[in-house]
N, C-alpha and C positions, 0 to 999 in steps of 0.2 A: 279744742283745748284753748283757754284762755292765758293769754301769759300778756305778762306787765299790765295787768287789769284792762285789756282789750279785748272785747268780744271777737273783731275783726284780727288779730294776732296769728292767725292760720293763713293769712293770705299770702303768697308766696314772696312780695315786696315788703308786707310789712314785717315776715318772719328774717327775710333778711336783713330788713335794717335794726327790730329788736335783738338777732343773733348774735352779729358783728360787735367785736370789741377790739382792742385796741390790744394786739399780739405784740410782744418787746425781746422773745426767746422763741429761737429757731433751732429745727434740725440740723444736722449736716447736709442733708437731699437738695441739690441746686432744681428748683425748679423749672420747667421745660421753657424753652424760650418763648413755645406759643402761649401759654398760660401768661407770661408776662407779656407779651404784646397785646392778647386777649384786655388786659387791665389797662392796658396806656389805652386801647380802642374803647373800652366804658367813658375811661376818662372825657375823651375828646367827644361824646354824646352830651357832656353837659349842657346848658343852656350858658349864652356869652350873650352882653347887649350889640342888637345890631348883627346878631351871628358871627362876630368877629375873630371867634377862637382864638382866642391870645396866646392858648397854651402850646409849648415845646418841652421834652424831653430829655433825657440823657441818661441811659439804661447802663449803670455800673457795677459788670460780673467782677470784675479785676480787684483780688483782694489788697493788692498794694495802695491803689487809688481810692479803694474803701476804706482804708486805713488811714490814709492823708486826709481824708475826708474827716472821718472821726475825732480827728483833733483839734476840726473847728468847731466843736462841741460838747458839750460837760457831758452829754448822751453818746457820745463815743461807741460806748460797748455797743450799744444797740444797731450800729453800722457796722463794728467789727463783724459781730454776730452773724446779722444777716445773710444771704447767700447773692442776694441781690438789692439795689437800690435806684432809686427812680428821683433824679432832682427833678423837681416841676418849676417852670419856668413861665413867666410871659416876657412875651415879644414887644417890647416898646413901640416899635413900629406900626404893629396895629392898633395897640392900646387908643382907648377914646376916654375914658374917664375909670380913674384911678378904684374910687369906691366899687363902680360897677364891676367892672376886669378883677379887684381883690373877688368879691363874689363869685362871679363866675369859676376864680383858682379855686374856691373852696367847696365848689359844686364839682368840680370837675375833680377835687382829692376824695372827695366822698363817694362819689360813681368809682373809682378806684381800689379803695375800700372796701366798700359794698361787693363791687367784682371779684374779689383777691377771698372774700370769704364764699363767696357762690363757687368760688373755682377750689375751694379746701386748700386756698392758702392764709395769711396771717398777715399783718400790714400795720405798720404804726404811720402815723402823719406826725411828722419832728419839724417844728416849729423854729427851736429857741436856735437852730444857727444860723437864722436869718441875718443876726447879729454879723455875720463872717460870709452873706449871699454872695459880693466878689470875688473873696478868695478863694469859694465853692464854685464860682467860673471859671477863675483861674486855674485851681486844682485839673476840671476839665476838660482847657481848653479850648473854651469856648469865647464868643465876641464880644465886646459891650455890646449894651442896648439888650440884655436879658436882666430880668429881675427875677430873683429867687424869689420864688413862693412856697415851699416848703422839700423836704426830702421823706421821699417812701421808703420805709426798710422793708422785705419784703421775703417768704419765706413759709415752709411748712410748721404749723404753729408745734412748738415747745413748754409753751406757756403755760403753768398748773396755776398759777393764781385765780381767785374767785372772779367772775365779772362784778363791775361794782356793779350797784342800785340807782335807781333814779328817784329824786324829788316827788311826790304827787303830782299829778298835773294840774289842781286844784293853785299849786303852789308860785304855778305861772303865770297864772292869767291873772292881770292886773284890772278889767273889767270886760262883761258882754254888754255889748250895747243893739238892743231889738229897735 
């Protein structure tokens, strides 16, 4: 079966990555602790410059601290919601270069991702309260010398919205050069 106009679309990675969408409504069902550490172990398979895995974790079942959490951002509900959530962090101390280490975070939320929909759960990547990355250390608990790089909501999907569409791929590429 051809889906998103690829011949190759049946391939078990590429089905997973055309499958996966970006889940915002959850069940009530907490999902099992190994399925979420299963996702933080995708995660830390990504590729880092130098192999340096920058990235650290902080797995939050606790609805009260999900809650505090929430109100460092206009996306709130999406944390309230959730049954679980996953700050991703790097580690200053290893960090070598800034550009490269963001890369790396966002290779390592997309194996998470990726994981969380192989394993029949649902997974948003929440950006915008980076704005408030200290206070979401603070909230918990944790040292300076971490930088927020995103929060996972995470959870058995709820979700009936349509997945959107994607551009042509015609529509990317700026030229082939042979």
């Amino acid at each position: 079966m051809v889906q998103n106009g690829s011949p190759f679309a049946e391939n078990p990675v590429l089905k997973a990555i055309y499958g996966r969408r970006s889940i915002r409504e959850y069940t009530d069902e907490i999902p099992p602790r190994e399925l979420v550490l299963e996702i933080v172990r995708a995660g830390i398979w990504a590729p880092s410059g130098l192999n340096n895995q920058p990235w650290r974790f902080a797995i939050v079942w606790n609805q009260e601290v999900r809650e505090r959490l929430a109100e460092l951002t206009r996306y709130g509900e999406i944390i309230r919601r959730a049954p679980v959530v996953i700050a991703v962090f790097l580690d200053q101390k290893v960090m070598y270069h800034q550009i490269k280490d963001h890369q790396s975070a966002g290779a390592c939320l997309e194996n998470m991702l990726l994981a969380a929909h192989a394993l029949g759960l649902g997974g948003v990547w929440l950006g915008e309260i980076l704005k408030n990355g200290d206070r979401v250390r603070e909230v918990l608990g944790l040292p300076e010398g971490l930088e927020l790089a995103a929060v996972v909501a995470l959870g058995y999907p709820n979700d009936r919205r349509k997945r959107t569409g994607r551009k042509p791929l015609e529509s990317f590429i700026l030229k082939e050069i042979h």
